[in-house]
BADRENNU-848372 format. One record per residue (C-alpha): residue number from 1; residue in three letters; y, z, x. Coordinates in pm, whole numbers. Each point is the difference from the previous one (the first is absolute). Layout:
# BADRENNU-848372
KEPA,NUM,Ala,Y,Z,X $
...
This chain:
# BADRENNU-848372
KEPA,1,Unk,2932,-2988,-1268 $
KEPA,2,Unk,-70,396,-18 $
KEPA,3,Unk,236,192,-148 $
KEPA,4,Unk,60,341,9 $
KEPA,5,Unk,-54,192,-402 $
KEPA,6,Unk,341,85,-116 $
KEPA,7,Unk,119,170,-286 $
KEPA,8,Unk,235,-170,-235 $
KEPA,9,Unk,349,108,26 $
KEPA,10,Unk,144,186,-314 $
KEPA,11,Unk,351,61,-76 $
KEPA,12,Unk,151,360,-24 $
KEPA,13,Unk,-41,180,-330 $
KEPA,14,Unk,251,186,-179 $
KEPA,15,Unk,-216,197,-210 $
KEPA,16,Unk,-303,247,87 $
KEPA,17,Unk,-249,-192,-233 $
KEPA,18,Unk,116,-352,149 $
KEPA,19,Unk,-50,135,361 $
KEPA,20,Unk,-380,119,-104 $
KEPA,21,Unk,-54,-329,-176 $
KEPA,22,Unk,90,-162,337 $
KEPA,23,Unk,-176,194,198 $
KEPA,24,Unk,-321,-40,-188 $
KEPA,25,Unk,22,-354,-56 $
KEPA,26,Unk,66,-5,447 $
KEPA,27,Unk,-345,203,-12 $
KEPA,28,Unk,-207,-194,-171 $
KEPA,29,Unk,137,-326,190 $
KEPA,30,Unk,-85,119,312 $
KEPA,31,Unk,-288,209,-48 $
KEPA,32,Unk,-138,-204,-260 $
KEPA,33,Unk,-33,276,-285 $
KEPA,34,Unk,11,-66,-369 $
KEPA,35,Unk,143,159,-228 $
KEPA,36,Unk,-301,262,-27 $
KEPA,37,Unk,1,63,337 $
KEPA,38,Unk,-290,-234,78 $
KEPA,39,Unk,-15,-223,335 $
KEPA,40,Unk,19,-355,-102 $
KEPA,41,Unk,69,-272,288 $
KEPA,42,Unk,303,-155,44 $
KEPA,43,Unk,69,-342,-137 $
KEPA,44,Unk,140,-167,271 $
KEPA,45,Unk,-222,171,274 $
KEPA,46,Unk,-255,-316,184 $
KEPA,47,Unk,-260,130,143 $
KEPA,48,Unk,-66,-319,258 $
KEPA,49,Unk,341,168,149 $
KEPA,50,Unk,-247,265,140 $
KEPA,51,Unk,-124,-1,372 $
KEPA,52,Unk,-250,235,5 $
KEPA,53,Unk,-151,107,-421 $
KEPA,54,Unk,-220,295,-28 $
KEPA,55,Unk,-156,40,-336 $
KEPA,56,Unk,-101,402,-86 $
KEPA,57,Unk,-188,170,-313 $
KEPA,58,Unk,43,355,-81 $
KEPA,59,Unk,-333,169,-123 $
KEPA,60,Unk,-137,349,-65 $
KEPA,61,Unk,-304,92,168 $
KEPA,62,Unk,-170,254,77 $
KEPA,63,Unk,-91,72,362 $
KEPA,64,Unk,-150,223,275 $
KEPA,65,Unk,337,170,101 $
KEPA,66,Unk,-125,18,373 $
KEPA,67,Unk,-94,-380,35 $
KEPA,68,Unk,159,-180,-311 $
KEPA,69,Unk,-105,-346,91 $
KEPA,70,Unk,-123,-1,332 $
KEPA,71,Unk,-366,-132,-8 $
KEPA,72,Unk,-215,35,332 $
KEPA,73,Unk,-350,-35,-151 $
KEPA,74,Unk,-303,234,-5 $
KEPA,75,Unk,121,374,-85 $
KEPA,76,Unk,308,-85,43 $
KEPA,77,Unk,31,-343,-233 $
KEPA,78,Unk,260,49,-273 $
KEPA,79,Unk,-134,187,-348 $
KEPA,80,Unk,53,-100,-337 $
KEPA,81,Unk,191,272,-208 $
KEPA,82,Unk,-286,130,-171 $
KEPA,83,Unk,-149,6,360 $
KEPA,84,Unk,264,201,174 $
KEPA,85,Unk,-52,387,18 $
KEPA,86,Unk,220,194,-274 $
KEPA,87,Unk,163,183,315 $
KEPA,88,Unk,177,-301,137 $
KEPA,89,Unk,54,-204,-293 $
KEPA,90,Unk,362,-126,-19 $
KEPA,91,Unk,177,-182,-261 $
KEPA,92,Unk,170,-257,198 $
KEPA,93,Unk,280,-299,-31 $
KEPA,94,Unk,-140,-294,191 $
KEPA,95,Unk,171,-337,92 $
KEPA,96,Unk,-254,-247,23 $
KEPA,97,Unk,-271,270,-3 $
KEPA,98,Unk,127,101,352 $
KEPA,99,Unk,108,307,180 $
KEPA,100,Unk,232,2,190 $
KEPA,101,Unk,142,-334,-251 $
KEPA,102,Unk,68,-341,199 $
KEPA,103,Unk,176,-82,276 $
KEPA,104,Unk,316,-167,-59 $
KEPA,105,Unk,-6,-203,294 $
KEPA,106,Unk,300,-256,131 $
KEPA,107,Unk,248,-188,253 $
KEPA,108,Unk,368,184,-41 $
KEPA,109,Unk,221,-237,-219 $
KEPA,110,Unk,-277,-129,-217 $
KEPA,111,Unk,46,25,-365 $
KEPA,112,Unk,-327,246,-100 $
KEPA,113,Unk,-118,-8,-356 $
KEPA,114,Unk,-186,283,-121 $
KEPA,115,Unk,-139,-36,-408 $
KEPA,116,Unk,-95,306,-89 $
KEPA,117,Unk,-242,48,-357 $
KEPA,118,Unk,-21,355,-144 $
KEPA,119,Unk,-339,-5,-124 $
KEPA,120,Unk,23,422,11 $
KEPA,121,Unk,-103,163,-363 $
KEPA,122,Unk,278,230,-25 $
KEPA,123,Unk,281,-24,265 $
KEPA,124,Unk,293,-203,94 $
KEPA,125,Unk,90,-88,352 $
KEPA,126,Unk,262,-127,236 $
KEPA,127,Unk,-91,-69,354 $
KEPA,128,Unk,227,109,319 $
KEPA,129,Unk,16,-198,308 $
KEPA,130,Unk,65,266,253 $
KEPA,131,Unk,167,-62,303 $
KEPA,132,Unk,122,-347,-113 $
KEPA,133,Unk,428,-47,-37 $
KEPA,134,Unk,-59,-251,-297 $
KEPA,135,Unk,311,-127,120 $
KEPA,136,Unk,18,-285,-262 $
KEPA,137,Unk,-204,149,-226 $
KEPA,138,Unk,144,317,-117 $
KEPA,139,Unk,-183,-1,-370 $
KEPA,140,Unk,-327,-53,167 $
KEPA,141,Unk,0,342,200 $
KEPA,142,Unk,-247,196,-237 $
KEPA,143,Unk,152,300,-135 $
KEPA,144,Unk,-50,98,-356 $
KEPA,145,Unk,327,70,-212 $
KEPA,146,Unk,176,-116,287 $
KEPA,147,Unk,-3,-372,49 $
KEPA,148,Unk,-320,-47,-265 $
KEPA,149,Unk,-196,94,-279 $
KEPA,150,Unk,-357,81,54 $
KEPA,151,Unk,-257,-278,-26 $
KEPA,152,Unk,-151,16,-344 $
KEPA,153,Unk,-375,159,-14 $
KEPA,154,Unk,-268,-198,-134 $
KEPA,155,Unk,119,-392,110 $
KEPA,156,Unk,376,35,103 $
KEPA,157,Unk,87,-223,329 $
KEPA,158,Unk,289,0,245 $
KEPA,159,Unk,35,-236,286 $
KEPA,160,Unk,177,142,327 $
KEPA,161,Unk,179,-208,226 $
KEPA,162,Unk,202,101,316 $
KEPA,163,Unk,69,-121,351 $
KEPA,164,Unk,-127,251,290 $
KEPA,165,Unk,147,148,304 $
KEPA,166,Unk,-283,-47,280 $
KEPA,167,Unk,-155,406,21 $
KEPA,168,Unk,-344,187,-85 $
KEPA,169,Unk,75,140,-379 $
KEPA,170,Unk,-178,65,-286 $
KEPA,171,Unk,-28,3,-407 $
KEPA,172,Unk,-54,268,-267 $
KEPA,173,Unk,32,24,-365 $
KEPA,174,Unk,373,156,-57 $
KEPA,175,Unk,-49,60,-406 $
KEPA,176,Unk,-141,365,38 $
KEPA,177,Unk,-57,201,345 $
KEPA,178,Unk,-392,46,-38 $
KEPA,179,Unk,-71,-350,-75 $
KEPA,180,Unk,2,-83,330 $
KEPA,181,Unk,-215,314,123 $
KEPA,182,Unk,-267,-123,-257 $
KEPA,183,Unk,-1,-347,195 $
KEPA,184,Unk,287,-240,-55 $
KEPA,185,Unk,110,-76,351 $
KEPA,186,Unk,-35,-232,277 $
KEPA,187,Unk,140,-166,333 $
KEPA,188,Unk,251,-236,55 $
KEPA,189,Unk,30,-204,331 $
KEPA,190,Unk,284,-267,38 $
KEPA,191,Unk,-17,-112,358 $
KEPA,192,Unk,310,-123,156 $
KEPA,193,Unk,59,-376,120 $
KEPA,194,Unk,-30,94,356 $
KEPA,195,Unk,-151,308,116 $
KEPA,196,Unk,124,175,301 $
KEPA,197,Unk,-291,190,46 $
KEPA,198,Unk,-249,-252,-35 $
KEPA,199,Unk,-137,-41,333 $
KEPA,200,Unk,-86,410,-8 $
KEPA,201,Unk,-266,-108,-277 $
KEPA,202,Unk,-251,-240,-49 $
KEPA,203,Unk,-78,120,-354 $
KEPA,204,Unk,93,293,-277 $
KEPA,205,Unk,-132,220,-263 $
KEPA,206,Unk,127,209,-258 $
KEPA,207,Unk,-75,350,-42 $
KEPA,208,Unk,114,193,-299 $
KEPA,209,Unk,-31,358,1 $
KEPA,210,Unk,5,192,-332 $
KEPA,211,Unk,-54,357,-187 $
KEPA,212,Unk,-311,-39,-269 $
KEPA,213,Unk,-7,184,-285 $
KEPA,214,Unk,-273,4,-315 $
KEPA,215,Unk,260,104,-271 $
KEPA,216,Unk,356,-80,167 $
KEPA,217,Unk,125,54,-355 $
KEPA,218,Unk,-116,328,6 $
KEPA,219,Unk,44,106,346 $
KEPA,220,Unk,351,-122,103 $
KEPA,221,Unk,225,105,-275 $
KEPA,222,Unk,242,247,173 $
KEPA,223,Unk,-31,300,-189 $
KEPA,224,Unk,-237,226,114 $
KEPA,225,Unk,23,328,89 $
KEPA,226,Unk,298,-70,287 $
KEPA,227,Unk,270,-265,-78 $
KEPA,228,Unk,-85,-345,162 $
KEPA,229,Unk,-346,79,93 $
KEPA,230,Unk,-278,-168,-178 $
KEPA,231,Unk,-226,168,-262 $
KEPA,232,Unk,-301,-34,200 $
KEPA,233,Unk,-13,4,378 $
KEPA,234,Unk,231,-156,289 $
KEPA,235,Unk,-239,-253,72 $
KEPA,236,Unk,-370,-53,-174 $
KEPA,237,Unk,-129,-353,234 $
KEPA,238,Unk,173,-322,165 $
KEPA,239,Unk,-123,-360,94 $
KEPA,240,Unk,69,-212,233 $
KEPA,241,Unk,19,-380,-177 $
KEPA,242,Unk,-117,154,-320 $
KEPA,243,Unk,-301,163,169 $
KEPA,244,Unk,-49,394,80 $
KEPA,245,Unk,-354,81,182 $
KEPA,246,Unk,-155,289,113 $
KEPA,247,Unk,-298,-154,249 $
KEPA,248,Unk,-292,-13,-273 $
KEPA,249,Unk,-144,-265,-112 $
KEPA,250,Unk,161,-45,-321 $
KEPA,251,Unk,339,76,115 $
KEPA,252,Unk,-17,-171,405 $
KEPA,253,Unk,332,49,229 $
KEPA,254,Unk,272,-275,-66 $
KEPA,255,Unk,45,-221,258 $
KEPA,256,Unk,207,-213,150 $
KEPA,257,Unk,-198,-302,188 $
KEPA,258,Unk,152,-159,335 $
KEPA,259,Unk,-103,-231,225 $
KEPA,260,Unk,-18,100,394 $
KEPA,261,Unk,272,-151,173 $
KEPA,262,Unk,210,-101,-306 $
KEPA,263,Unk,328,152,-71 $
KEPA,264,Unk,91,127,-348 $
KEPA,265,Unk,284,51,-199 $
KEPA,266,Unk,-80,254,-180 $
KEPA,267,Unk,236,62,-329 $
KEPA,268,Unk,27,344,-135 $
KEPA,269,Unk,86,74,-359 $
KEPA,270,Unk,63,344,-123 $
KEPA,271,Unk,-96,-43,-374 $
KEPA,272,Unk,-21,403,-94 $
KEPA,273,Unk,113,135,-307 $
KEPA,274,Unk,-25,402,80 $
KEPA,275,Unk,-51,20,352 $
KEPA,276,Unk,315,0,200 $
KEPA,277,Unk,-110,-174,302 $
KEPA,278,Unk,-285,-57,233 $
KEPA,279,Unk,-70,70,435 $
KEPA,280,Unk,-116,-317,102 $
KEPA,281,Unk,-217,-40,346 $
KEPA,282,Unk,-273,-242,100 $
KEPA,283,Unk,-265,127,301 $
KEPA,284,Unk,-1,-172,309 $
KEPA,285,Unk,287,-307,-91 $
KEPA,286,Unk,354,24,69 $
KEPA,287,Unk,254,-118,-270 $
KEPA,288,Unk,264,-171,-4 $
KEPA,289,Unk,281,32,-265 $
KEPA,290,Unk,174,-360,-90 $
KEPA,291,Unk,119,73,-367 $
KEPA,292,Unk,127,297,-175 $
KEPA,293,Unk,0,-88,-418 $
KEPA,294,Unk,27,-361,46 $
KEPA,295,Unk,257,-22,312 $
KEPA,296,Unk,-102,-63,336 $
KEPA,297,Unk,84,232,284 $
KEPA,298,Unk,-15,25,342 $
KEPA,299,Unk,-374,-12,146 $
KEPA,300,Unk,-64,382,61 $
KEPA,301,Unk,-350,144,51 $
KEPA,302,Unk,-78,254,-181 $
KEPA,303,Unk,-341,278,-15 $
KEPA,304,Unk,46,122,-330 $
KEPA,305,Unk,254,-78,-306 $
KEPA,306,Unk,140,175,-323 $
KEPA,307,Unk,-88,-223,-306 $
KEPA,308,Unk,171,135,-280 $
KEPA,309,Unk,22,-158,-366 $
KEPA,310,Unk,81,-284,-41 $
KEPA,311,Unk,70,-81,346 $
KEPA,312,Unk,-177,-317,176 $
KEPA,313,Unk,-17,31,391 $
KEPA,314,Unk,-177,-341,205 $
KEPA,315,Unk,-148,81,322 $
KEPA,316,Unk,-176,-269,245 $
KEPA,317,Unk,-360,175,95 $
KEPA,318,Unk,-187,-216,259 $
KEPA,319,Unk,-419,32,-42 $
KEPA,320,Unk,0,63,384 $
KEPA,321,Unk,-258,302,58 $
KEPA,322,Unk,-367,3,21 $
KEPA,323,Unk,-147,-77,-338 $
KEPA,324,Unk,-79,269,-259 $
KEPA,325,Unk,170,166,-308 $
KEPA,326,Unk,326,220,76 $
KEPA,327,Unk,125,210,-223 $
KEPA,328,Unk,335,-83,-171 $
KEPA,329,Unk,126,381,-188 $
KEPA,330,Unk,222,15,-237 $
KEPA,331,Unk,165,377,-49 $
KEPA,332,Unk,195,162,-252 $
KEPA,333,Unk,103,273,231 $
KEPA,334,Unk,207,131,-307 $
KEPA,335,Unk,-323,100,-142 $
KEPA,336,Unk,-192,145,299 $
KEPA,337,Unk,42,345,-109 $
KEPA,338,Unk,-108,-4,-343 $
KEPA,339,Unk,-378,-128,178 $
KEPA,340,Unk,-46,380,88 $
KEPA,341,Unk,169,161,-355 $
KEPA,342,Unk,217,-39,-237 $
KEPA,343,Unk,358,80,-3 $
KEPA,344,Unk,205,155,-314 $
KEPA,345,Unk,13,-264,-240 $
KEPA,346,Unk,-218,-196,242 $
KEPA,347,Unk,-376,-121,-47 $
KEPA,348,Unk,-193,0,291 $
KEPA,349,Unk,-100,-351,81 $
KEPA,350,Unk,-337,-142,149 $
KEPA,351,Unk,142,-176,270 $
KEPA,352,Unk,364,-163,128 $
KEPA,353,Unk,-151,-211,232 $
KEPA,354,Unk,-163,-352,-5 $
KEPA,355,Unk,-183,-248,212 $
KEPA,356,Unk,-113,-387,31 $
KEPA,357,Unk,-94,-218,255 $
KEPA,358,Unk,106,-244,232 $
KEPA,359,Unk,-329,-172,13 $
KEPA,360,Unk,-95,-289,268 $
KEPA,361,Unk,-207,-271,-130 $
KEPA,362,Unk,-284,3,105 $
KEPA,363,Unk,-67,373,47 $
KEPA,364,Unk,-235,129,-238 $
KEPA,365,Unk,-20,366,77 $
KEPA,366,Unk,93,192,-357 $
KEPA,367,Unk,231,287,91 $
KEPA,368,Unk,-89,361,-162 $
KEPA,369,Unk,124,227,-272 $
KEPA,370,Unk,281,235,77 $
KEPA,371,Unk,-123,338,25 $
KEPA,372,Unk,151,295,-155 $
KEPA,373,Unk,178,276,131 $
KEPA,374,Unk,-72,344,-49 $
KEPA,375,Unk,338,123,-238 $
KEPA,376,Unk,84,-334,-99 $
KEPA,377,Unk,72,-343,87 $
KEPA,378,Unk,-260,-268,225 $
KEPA,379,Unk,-39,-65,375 $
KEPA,380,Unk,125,-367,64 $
KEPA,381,Unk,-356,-263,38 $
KEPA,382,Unk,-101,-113,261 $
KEPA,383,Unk,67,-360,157 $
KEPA,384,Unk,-272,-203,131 $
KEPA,385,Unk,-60,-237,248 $
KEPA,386,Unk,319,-8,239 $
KEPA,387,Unk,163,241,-296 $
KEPA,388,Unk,-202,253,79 $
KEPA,389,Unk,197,69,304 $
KEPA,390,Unk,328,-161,-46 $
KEPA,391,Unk,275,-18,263 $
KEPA,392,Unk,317,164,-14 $
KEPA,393,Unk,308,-215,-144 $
KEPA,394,Unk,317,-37,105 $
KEPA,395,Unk,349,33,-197 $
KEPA,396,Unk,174,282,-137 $
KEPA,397,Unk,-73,164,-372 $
KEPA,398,Unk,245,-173,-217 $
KEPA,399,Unk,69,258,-316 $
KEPA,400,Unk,319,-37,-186 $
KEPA,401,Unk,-32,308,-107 $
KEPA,402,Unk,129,91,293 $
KEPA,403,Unk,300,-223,73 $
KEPA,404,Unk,336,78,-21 $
């Protein structure tokens, strides 16, 4: 039978040095730590117990920071290091030479598993599971100093276990604040044992949305020339599923295929480290809102939400208009008036806004670049097919910036 991983219980100390001693030895029961602070597994931990295993390696790689691992051939394919122009080379963190990492994918009450091997040169690692109550599993939640030691570089290993609550969520490395930025982080679905919303849906896909940066180590340490903003600009790029594109052909729109007639549930993950939040709107297709990070809500339709960090929102989008590629924009409106100058302490940047497709299959029509504007910033593309005109959606502008 599955049990739930429990710390042993220790008597009270009367000293200051016995209390220390107990609370160590309580550490490195439950998180598995030696001595050294190195992540051994625990003795009496089976791994048959597990419903759902997940087995990760942590590598350092070096990547194109504006397409890490997406590969989709010709001018486009994905480049060797050596390959990649000096401009966008990043030094990454990869799980499974992926970006975003896997998805963590389960039924709510099933015991997941997740091994994780730190194969990275230099850097230890713990591994949050945002979103998640780890009700249960308190010493699993991922924070470093807190309830673990990092996960030794070079070979160190550390298998997670905790039970779900049924929600959209997501992972990221919890050791450092940049590790994630420089790509350790990932979805996590747990679907519940009976859906209300199912029959809304015939099928679902996850979009993460995320700043990019080449040198996040660089870049997002808060002390440049104001306090809290970063040292280089508000914003320099951001992908949608790991991808940010531009309409050439070595950096084509990201899109998001449907099927005419099919219903999606479409689930939302706000993975940014800088940016605060995102305007979400999709041409010519109504949403509706059925989860707000992880818990479902009352049905509402909605023409445009406020992603911020962190956040995951799940909206049901039916493929119900003429086929074609609509634009889906993301906008951090935060940013909008640094396109046309810079503000004191304030770097102008190229652009707050950014664009992918909701793409029928079928339609083959390759949407354009965005043009620039005059003092700054581009002109939305251009749909095609039955994007090229869109028609108007329905729903009010959900912003919680603007909530009482």
């Amino acid at each position: 039978e599955d049990r739930a991983f429990a710390p042993p219980s220790v008597q009270r100390s009367s000293s200051l040095l016995e209390m220390r001693a107990a609370l160590a030895f309580i550490f490195s029961a439950v998180c598995g730590t030696t001595a050294h602070g190195a992540l051994v597994e625990a003795d009496e931990f089976d791994p048959s117990m597990c419903d759902r295993s997940f087995t990760w390696e942590l590598r350092d790689w070096v990547v194109d920071y504006l397409r890490p691992t997406v590969d989709l051939g010709g001018k486009a394919s994905r480049k060797q290091p050596f390959d990649i122009p000096n401009a966008n080379k990043k030094l990454a963190l990869l799980v499974n030479n992926s970006y975003p990492g896997p998805t963590v994918e389960a039924f709510e009450g099933e015991l997941v598993c997740v091994k994780v091997t730190n194969n990275l040169l230099a850097e230890a690692v713990a591994i949050h599971w945002h979103g998640l109550h780890m009700r249960g599993y308190p010493a699993f939640d991922g924070v470093y100093g807190v309830t673990q030691a990092g996960i030794p570089a070079q070979g160190g290993s550390m298998t997670y276990r905790f039970r779900g609550q049924a929600g959209t969520h997501w992972w990221h490395a919890h050791m450092q604040a940049m590790q994630a930025d420089r790509g350790l982080k990932g979805p996590i679905v747990i679907h519940p044992k009976e859906d209300p919303h199912k029959a809304l849906y015939q099928e679902e896909k996850i979009v993460t949305i995320s700043d990019e940066w080449r040198n996040p180590d660089e870049c997002l340490r808060a002390e440049g020339a104001q306090p809290g903003n970063p040292v280089c600009m508000e914003i320099e790029k951001a992908s949608w599923n790991g991808q940010w594109g531009d309409g050439s052909e070595e950096y084509p729109w990201p899109m998001v295929g449907v099927k005419q007639g099919t219903c999606y549930r479409l689930r939302f993950i706000g993975m940014m480290g800088q940016a605060q939040n995102f305007q979400i709107r999709i041409a010519g297709h109504n949403m509706t809102l059925i989860a707000v990070d992880g818990i479902g809500v009352e049905p509402t339709k909605l023409s445009k939400f406020n992603l911020h960090a962190g956040e995951r929102f799940d909206v049901i989008v039916c493929a119900d208009q003429v086929p074609g590629n609509y634009v889906i924009e993301a906008v951090y409106d935060l940013a909008c008036f640094l396109e046309t100058a810079p503000a004191p302490h304030m770097p102008k940047v190229d652009s707050c806004k950014y664009w992918s497709f909701l793409n029928y299959h079928g339609h083959q029509d390759v949407p354009g670049k965005a043009s620039k504007k005059l003092l700054g910033g581009y002109n939305a593309p251009k749909g095609t097919g039955g994007g090229a005109k869109p028609e108007s959606v329905a729903g009010p502008e959900w912003d919680t910036n603007k909530q009482s």
